[in-house]
C-alpha positions in Angstrom: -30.3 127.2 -64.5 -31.6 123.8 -64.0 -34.4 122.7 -61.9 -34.1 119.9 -59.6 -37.0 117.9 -58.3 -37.9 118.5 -55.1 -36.8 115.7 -52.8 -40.4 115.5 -51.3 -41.3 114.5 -54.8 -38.9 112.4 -55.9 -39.3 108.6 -56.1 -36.6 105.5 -55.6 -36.3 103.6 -59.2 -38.9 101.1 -58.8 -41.4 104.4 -58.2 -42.4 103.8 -54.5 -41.0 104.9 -51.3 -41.4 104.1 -48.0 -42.0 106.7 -44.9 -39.8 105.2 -42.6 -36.8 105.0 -44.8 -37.2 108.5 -45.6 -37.0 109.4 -42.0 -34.4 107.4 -41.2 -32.3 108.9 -44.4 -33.1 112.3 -43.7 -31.8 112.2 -40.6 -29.3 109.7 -40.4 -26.9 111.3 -43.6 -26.9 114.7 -41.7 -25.8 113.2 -38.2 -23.4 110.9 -40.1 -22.1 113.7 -41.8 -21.9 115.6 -38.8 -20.4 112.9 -36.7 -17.6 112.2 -39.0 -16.5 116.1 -39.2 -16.4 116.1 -35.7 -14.6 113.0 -35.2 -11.9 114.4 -38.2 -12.0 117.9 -36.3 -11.4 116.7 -32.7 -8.5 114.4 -34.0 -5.3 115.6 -32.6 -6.7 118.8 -31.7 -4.8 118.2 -28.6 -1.6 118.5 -29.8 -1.4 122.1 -30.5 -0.2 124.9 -28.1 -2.5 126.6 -26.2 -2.2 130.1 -27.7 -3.1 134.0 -26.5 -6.9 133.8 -27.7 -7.9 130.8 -26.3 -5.9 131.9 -22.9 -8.1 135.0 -22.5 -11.4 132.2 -23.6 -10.1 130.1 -20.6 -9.7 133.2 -18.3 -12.9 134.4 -18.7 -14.7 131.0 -19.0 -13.9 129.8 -15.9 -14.6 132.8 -13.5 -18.0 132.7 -11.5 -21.0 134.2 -13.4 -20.4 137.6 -11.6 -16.9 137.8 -12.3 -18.0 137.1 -15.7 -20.4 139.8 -15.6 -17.5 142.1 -14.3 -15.2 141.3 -16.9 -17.5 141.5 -20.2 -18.3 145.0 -18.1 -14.6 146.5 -18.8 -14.1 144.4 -21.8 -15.0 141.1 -24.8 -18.6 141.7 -25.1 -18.6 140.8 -28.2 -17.5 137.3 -26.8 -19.5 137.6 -24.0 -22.7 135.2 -24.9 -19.7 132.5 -26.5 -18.4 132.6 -22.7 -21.4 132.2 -21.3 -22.4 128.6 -23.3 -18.4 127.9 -22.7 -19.0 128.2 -19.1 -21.5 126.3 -19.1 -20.0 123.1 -21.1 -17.3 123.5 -19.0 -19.4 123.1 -15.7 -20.4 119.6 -17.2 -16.6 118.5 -18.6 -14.2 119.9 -16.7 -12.2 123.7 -17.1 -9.2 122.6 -19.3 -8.3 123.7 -23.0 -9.3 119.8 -24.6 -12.7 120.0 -22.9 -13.3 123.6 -24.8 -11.4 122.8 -28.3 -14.2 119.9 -27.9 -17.1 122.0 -27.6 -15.2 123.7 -31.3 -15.9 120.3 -32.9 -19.0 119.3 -31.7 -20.2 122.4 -33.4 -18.3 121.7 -36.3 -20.1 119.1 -36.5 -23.4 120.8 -36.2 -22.9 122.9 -39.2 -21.8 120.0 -40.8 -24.9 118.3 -40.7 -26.7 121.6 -41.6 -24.7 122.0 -44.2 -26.2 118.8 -45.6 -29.6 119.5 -44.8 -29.4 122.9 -46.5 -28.3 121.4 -49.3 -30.7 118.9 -50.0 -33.2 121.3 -49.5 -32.0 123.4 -52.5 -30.5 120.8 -54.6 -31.6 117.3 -53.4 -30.0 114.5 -51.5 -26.8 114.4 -53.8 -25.6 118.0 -53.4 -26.4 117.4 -49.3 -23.9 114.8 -48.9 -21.3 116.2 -51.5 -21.5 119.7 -49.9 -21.1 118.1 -46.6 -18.0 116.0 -47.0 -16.5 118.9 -48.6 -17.4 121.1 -45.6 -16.1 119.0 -43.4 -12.8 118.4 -45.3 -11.9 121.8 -45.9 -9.1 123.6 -43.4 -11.1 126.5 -42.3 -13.2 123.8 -41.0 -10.9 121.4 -39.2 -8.9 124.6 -37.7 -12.1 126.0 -36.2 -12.6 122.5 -34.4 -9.1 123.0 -33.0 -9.9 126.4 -31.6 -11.2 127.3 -28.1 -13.0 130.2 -29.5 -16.8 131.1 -31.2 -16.0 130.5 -34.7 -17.3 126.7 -35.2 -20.7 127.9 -32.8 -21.0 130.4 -35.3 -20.5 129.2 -38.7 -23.6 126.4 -37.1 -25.6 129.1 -36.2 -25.2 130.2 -39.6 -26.1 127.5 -41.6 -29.1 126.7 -39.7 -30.7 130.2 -40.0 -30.1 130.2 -43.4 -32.1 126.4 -43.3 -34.9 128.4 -41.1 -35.0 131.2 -44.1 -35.2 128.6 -46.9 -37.9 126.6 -44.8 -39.8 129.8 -43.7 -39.8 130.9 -47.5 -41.4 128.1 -48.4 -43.3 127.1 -46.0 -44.6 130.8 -45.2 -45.5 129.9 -41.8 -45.1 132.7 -39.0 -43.3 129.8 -36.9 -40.3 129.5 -38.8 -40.3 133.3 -39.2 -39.9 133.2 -34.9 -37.4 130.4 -34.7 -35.2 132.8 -37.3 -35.5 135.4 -35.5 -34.4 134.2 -32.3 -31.9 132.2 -34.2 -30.5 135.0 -36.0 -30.5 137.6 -32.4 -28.7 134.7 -31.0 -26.1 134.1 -33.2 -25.5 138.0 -33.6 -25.1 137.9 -30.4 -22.2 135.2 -30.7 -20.7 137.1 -33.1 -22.0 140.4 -34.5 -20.6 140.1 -38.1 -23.0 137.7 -38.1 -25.5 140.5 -39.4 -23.8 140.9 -41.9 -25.0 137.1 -42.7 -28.5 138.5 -42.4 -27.8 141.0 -45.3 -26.8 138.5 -47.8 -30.3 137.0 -46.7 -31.7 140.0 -48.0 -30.2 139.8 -50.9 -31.4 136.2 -51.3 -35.0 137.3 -50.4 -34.8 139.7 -52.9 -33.7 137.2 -55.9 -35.7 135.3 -54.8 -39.1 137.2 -55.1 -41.5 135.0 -52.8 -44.2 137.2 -52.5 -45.3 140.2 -50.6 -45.9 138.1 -47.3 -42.9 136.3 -47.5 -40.7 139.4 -47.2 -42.8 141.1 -44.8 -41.8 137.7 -42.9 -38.1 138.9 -43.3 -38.1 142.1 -42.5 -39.6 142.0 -39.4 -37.7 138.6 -38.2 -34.5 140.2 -39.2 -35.6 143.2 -37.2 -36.8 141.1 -34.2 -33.1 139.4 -34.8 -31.4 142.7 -34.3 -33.4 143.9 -31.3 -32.4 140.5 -29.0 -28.8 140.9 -30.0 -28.8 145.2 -29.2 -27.3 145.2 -25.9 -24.6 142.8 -27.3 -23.9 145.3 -29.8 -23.9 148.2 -28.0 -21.9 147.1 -25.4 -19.3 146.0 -27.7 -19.7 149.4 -30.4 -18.0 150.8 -27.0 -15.1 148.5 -26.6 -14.2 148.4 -30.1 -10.7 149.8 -29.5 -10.1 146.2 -28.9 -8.8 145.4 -32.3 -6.1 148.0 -32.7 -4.0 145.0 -33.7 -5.7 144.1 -36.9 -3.4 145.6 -39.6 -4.6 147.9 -42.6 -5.5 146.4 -46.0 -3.1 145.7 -48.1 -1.4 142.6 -50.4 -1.8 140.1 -47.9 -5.6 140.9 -47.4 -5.6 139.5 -50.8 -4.5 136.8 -49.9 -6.8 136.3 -46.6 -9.7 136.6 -48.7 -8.5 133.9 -51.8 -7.1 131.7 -49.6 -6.8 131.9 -45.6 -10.4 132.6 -44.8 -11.4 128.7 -46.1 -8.0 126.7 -47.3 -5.8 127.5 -44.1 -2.5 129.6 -43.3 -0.2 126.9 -44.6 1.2 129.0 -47.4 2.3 127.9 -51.2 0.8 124.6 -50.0 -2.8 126.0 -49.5 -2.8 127.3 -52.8 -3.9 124.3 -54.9 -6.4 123.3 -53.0 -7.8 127.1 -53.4 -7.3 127.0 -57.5 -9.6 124.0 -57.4 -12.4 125.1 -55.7 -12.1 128.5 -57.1 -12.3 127.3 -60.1 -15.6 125.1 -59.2 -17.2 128.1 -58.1 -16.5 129.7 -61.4 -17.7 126.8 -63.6 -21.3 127.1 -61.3 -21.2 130.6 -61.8 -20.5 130.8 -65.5 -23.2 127.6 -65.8 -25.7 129.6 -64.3 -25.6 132.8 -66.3 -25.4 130.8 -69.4 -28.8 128.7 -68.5 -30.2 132.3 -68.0 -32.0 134.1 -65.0 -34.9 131.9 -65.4 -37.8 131.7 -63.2 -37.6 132.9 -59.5 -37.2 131.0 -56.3 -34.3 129.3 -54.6 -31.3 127.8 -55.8 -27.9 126.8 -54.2 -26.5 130.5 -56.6 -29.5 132.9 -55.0 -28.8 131.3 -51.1 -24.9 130.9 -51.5 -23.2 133.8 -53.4 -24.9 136.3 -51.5 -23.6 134.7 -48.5 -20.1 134.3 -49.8 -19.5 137.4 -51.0 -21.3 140.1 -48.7 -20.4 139.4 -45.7 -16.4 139.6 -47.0 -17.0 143.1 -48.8 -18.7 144.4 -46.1 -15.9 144.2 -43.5 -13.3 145.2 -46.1 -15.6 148.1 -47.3 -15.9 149.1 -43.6 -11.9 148.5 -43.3 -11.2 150.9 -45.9 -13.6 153.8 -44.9 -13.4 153.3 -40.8 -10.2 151.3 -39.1 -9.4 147.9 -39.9 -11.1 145.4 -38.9 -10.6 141.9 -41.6 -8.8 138.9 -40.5 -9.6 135.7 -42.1 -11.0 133.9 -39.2 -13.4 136.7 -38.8 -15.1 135.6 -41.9 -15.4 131.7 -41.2 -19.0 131.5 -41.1 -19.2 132.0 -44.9 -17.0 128.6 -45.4 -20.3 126.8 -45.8 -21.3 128.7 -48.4 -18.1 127.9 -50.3 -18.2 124.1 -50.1 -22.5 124.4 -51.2 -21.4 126.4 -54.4 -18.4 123.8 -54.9 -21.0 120.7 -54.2 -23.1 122.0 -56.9 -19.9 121.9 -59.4 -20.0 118.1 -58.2 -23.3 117.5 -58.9 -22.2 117.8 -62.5 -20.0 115.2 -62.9 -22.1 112.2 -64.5 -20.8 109.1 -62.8 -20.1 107.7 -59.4 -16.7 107.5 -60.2 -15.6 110.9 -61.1 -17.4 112.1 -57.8 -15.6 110.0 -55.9 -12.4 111.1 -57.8 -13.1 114.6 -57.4 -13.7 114.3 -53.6 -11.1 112.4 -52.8 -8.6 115.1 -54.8 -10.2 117.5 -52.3 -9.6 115.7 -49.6 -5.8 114.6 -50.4 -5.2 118.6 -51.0 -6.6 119.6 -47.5 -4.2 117.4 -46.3 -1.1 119.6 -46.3 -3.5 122.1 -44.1 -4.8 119.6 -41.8 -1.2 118.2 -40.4 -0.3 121.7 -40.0 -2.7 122.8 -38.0 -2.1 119.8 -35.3 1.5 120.3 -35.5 2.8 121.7 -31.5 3.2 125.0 -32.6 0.3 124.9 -35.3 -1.1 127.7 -33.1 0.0 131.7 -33.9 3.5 129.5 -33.8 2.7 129.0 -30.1 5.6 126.9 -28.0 3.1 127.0 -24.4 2.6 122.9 -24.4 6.5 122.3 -24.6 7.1 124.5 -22.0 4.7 122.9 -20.0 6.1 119.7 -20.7 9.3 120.7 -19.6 8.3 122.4 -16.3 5.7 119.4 -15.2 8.5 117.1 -15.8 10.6 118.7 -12.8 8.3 120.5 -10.1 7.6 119.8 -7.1 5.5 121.0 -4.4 6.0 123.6 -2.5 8.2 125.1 -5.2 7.8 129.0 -6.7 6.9 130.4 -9.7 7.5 133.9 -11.3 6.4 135.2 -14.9 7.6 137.6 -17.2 5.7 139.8 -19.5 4.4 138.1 -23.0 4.8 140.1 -25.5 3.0 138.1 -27.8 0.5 137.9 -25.5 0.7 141.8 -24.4 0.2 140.3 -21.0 2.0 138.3 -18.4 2.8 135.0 -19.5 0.7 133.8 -16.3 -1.2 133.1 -19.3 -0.1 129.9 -20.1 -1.0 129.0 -15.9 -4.6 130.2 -17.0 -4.5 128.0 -20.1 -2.9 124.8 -18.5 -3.8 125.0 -14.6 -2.7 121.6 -13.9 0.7 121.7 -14.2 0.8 124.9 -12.3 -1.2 123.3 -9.6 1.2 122.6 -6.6 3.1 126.0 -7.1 3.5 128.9 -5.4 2.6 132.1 -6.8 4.4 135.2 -4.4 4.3 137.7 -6.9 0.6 137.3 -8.3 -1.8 140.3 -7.4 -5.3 138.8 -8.0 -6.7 141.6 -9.6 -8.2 139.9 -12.9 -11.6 138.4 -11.0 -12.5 141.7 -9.0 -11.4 144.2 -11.1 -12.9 143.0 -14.0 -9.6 142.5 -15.9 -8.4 139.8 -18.2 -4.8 138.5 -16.3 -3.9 139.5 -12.6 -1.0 141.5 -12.3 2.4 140.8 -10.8 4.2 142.7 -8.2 7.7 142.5 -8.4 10.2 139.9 -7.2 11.4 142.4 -4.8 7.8 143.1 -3.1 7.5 139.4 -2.9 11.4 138.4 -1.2 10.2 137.5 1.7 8.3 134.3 0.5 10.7 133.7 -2.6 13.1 133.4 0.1 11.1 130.3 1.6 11.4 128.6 -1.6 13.8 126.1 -2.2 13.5 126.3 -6.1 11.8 128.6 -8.0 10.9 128.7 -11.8 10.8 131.5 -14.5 8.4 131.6 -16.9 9.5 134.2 -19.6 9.4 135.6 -22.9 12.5 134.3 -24.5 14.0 138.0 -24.8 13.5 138.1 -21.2 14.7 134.9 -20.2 18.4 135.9 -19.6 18.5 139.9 -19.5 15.1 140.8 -17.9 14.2 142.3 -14.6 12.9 139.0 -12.8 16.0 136.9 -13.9 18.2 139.3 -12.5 16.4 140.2 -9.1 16.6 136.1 -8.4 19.5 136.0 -8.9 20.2 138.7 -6.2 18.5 136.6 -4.3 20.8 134.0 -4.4 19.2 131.7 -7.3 21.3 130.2 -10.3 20.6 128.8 -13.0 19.9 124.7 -12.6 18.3 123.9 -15.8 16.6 125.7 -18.6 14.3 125.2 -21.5 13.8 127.7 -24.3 11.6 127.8 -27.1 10.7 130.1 -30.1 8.9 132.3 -27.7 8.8 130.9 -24.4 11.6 129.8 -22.1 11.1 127.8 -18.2 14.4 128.2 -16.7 15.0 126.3 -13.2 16.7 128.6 -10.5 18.0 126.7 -7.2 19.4 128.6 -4.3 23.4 128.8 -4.4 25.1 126.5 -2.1 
């Protein structure tokens, strides 16, 4: 294995250095860095529909702090302390799906830039910046910053506890030890397979071999870790009938782990993009063994395969003996990992030009990925902005609204009103039972069109809102129409129709 120079010690060619360009470089790489993956995440990521997820992110988000406190009560603890910072941000920007998606790519950008101090703590200034651009290129990446949900928070959180462990290792200070703890209780807290993260720490301890102190250090951080995040965890151990939907293992798992859970959903086109950094992995890998264990301490091998790996096998261990519980996204915070172990296949390559090359073949192949995900329906296949669109185009005041159920949703599709509030603004709303806020719930309920003639009545126009399959034969559609409502324009979608109803005559 070779050993790099510490960058501490190294010198610029003519053998002297100067304090104040070292400041300025260390930090002004990272936040460049960092700024740029933000910038590359938060491009179009307005253009996608809102989707199911980031509705019930929305809905919770923007309740008061007690309704809040109702709702992570019944249910979503284990996105409670996510909502919390959301509601927050959104206190300071403004409730709408943009405003959160934008909090997604700031954070991005956070782990971005620790991404490249991380690096350059193991390998040097080189392997910062190469495993940094690749971080930020890759489609795991740029789909978090497109998401109104905890992923891009957590995959930060991640790399800069695992910058606290390398410091605190070395350094051997009880100080660090503290920040890591709270760091790691917090970001548990976010997201509890984020212990997991703190196993592959372990591991990394353990390869390491720093010394008797130095693992006391752990230990006890990690333990101080776990005890900030236990109410988070026990609150959500209760509510994890939750995710019922995630399927068993099987072929496609397969394919989740090789390629979904960094390269992105976009099918045979993801694939190549996965072969080559696969393949870079390998080449470190096989490097590695061949240059023997050698001495013990850190490298980018001892801090990034344990954190690659474990975390992976531990949910699909825990799928196959308990209920399922993998989905790629789930795993998103050991993407930096990834693009560390590929930087240090780049730090190989013996001139400028071949880096370049190799980056630039990375970049071109996450390409494909990237225009998917800001496509309208790059979202679950999600049809909500259209349909807003559509609907915004015609209303007016003072006219009605009634939803259907969403089956995709497995709620009312009063969702996509939570989602996008403005163009729902000036309507009426007879048949809405506001039972989400008190009740601790994650929609309100409808009553039916018939419970709420009297006002639909008033109405001059009224709009459906509807699952497609219940656009035309479902119970809503039919009771206007007993009303006296017909059909005056229509919209449908893959999943989502608006259809216009005026009264007869």
């Amino acid at each position: 294995m070779t050993t790099r120079v510490p960058e501490a010690e190294q010198s610029t060619p003519t053998g002297t250095t100067s304090a104040g360009a070292a400041t300025r470089s260390r930090w002004f790489v990272p936040v460049l860095v960092g700024l740029g993956a933000s910038v590359l995440g938060f491009l179009g990521s307005w253009v996608p529909s809102g989707w199911g997820d980031e509705a019930a992110t929305l809905s919770a988000a923007t309740r008061s702090w007690a309704g809040l406190g109702r709702f992570l009560e019944n249910m979503d603890a284990v996105h409670g302390v996510y909502y919390g910072v959301l509601h927050l941000w959104l206190d300071v920007w403004g409730p709408s799906l943009l405003a959160a998606r934008a909090l997604s790519a700031l954070g991005v950008g956070v782990m971005a830039a620790g991404v490249v101090v991380l690096g350059r703590a193991l390998g040097g200034p080189r392997l910062g910046l190469l495993a940094g651009v690749v971080v930020a290129v890759l489609p795991r990446t740029t789909w978090l910053a497109t998401e109104a949900r905890s992923g891009a928070l957590v995959a930060a959180v991640a790399v800069w506890a695992t910058v606290l462990l390398v410091t605190a290792l070395r350094r051997r200070g009880w100080g660090w030890w503290g920040g890591y703890a709270v760091l790691v209780g917090f970001g548990v807290s976010l997201w509890v397979f984020l212990g997991l993260l703190v196993v592959a720490h372990g591991v990394t301890v353990l390869l390491a071999r720093p010394g008797r102190r130095a693992l006391t250090g752990f230990v006890v951080a990690a333990a101080g870790g776990g005890v900030l995040a236990a109410p988070v965890l026990l609150r959500s151990a209760a509510q994890s009938g939750q995710v019922s939907w995630i399927p068993e293992l099987g072929l496609r798992t397969v394919r989740g782990v090789v390629v979904d859970q960094a390269f992105g959903t976009d099918g045979l086109l993801s694939v190549p993009l996965a072969l080559v950094c696969w393949a870079a992995v390998a080449w470190v890998l096989v490097r590695t063994v061949r240059a023997g264990r050698g001495a013990p301490g850190l490298s980018t091998v001892v801090v990034a395969l344990p954190w690659l790996v474990l975390p992976t096998l531990g949910v699909l261990a825990y799928s196959l003996v308990s209920f399922p519980m993998y989905t790629p996204k789930y795993l998103a915070f050991s993407v930096p990992a990834l693009a560390l172990l590929v930087g240090e296949a780049l730090t190989s390559l013996r001139t400028r030009a071949q880096v370049v090359a190799a980056l630039v073949l990375v970049a071109l192949l996450a390409v494909p990925s990237y225009v998917t995900e800001r496509r309208t329906a790059g979202k679950d296949t999600s049809d909500w902005a259209p349909a807003v669109r559509f609907l915004a185009g015609s209303a007016r005041d003072g006219d009605a609204v009634v939803f259907t159920e969403m089956f995709g949703v497995s709620s009312s599709a009063r969702a996509i009103a939570v989602t996008y509030p403005a163009a729902f603004a000036g309507l009426d709303d007879p048949t809405r039972l506001p039972t989400a806020d008190p009740e601790g719930e994650l929609w309100d309920r409808s009553s039916t069109v018939e419970d709420a003639r009297d006002a639909l009545q008033r109405a001059p126009r009224v709009w459906l809102v509807a699952d497609r399959a219940l656009a035309e034969d479902g119970p809503e559609r039919a009771a206007l129409e007993d009303l006296g409502f017909v059909v005056a324009d229509e919209w449908q979608g893959a999943h989502t129709a608006v259809v216009l109803l005026e009264r007869a005559g």
